[in-house]
C-alpha positions as CSV (number, residue, x, y, z in Angstrom):
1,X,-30.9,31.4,-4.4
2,X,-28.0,29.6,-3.4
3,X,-27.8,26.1,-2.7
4,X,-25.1,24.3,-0.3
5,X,-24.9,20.9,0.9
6,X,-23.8,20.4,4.4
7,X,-20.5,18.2,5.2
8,X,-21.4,17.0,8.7
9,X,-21.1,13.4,9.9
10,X,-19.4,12.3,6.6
11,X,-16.0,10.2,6.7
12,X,-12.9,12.0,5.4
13,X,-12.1,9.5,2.6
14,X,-15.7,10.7,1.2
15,X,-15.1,14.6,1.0
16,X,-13.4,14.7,-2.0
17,X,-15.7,12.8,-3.9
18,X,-18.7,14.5,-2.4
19,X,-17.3,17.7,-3.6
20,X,-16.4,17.3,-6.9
21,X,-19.5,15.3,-7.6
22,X,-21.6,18.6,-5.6
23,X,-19.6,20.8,-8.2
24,X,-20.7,18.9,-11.4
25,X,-24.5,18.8,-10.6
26,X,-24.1,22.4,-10.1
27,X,-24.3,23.2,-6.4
28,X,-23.2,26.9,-5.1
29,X,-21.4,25.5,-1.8
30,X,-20.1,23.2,1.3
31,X,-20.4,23.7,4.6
32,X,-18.3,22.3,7.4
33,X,-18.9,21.5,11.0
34,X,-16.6,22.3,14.2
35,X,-15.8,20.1,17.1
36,X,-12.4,19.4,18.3
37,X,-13.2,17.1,20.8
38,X,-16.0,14.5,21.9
39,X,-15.4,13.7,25.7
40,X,-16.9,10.4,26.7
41,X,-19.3,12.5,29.1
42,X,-20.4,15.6,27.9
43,X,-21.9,17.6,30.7
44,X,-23.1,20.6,29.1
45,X,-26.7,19.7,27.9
46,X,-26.8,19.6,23.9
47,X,-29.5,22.7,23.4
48,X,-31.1,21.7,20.2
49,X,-32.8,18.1,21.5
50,X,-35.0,17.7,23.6
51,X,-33.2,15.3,26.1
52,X,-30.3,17.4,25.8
53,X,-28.0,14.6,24.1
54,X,-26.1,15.0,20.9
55,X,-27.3,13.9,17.5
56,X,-24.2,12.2,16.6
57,X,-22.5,9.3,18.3
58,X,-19.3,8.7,19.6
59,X,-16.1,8.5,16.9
60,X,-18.4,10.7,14.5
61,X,-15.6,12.4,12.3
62,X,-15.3,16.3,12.3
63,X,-12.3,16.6,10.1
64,X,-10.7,20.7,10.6
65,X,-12.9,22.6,8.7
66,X,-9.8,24.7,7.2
67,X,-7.4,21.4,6.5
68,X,-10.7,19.6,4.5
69,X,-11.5,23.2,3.1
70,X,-7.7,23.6,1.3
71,X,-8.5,19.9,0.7
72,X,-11.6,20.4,-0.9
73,X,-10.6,23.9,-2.6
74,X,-7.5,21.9,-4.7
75,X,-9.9,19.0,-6.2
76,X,-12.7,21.6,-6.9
77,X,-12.6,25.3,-8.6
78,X,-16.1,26.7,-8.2
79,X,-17.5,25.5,-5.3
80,X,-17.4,28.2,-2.0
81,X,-16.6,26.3,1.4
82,X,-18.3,27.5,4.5
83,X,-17.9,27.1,8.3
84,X,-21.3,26.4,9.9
85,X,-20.5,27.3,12.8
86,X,-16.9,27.4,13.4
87,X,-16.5,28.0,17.3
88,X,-14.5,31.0,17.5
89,X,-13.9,32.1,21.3
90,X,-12.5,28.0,21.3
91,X,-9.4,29.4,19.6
92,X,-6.4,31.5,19.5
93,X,-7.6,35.0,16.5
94,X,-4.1,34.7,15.5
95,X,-4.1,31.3,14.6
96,X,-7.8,31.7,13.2
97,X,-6.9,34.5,11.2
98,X,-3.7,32.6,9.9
99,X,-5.5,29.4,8.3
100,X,-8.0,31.0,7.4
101,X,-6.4,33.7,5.3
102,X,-4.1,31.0,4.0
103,X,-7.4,29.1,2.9
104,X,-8.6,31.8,1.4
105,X,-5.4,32.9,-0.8
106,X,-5.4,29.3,-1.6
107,X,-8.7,29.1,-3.1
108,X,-9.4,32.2,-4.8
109,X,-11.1,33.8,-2.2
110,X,-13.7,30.5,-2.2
111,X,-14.5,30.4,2.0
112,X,-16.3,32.3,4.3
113,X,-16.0,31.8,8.0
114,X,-19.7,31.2,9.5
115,X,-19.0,31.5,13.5
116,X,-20.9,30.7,16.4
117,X,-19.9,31.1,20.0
118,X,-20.5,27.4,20.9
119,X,-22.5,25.3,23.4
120,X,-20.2,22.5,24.9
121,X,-18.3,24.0,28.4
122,X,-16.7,20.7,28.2
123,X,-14.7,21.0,25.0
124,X,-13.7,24.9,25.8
125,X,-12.2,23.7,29.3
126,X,-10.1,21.1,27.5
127,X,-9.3,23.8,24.7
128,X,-8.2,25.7,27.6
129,X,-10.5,28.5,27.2
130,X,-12.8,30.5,29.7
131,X,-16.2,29.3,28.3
132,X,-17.8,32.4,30.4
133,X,-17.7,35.9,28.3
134,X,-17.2,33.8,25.1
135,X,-20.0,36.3,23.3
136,X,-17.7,39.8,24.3
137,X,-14.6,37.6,23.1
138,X,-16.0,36.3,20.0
139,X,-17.1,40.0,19.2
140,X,-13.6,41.1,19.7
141,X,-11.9,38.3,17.9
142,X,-13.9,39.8,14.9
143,X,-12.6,42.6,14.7
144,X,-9.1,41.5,15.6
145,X,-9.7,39.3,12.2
146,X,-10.7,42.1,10.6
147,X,-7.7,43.7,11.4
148,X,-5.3,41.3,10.7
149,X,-6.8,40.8,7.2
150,X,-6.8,43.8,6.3
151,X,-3.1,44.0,5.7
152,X,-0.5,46.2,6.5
153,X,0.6,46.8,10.5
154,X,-2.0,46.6,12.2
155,X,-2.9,46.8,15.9
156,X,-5.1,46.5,19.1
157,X,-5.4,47.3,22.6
158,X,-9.2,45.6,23.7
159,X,-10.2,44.1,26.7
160,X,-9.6,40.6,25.8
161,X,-6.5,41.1,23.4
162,X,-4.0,43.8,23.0
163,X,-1.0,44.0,20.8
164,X,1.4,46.5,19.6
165,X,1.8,47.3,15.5
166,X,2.4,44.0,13.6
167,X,1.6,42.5,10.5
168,X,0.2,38.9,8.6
169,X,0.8,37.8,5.3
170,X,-0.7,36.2,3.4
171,X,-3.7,38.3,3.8
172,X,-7.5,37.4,1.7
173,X,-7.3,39.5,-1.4
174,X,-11.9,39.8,-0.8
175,X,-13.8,39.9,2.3
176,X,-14.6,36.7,4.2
């Protein structure tokens, strides 16, 4: 059994501290939470309450899980960082791919990227993102990832992304 202490809804300033002092009593993990954006109306009912409204309040911090993960990985050297859920169909799979392979080769192979395909419409329009098909794209992004850590050229022709032979370095050294 594992044991891992979620990040969400804490200030920045308090990361650090919370995961060195996580380490010491002997906890396995952190886990990070995913929003880019909190729009002042959020029209897309929140599905896990029953009046549909978040659980956190306005100004709420969600740092970027990678940026606080490298963060976190420098003041720390056992602890594993998670995403839960990193929003993956939100995003660009090269730019994915890129931070979190660099987080990875940063940490000694210390991450793991937990990925959801998301709830809020609101914040994949303003990420400029189709929020329709988001389940086929995530499944694709996946294996583009997979690809693109894997090392070497590498390409893909898929519905939702196709590119010729090409490579990305730095590239995870174990599986994420």
């Amino acid at each position: 059994m594992r044991f891992v202490i979620s990040l969400a809804f804490n200030d920045p300033p308090h990361l650090a501290p919370m995961a060195q002092a996580a380490e010491a009593a002997g906890f396995d993990g952190l886990a990070l939470s995913d929003h880019v954006v909190h729009p002042r109306t959020i029209r897309t009912p929140y599905p896990y309450t029953d009046d549909g409204s978040p659980r956190w309040l306005p100004f709420t911090s969600w740092p970027d899980p990678w940026v606080a993960i490298a963060h976190l990985a420098a003041v720390t050297s056992k602890l594993r960082f998670y995403t839960s859920v990193y929003v993956l169909a939100m995003r660009n799979p090269f730019l994915v791919a890129k931070a979190v392979a660099t987080a990875a080769v940063l940490s000694k192979n210390r991450v793991a990227l937990g990925i959801g395909a998301g709830w809020m419409r609101d914040e994949f329009e303003l990420m400029q993102q189709p929020f329709d098909g988001r389940g086929r794209r995530t499944d694709e992004m996946i294996e583009v990832l997979a690809k693109l850590w894997a090392g070497g050229w590498v390409e893909h022709h898929g519905e939702h992304y196709d590119f010729d032979a090409l490579e990305m370095s730095p590239v995870p050294s174990a599986k994420i």
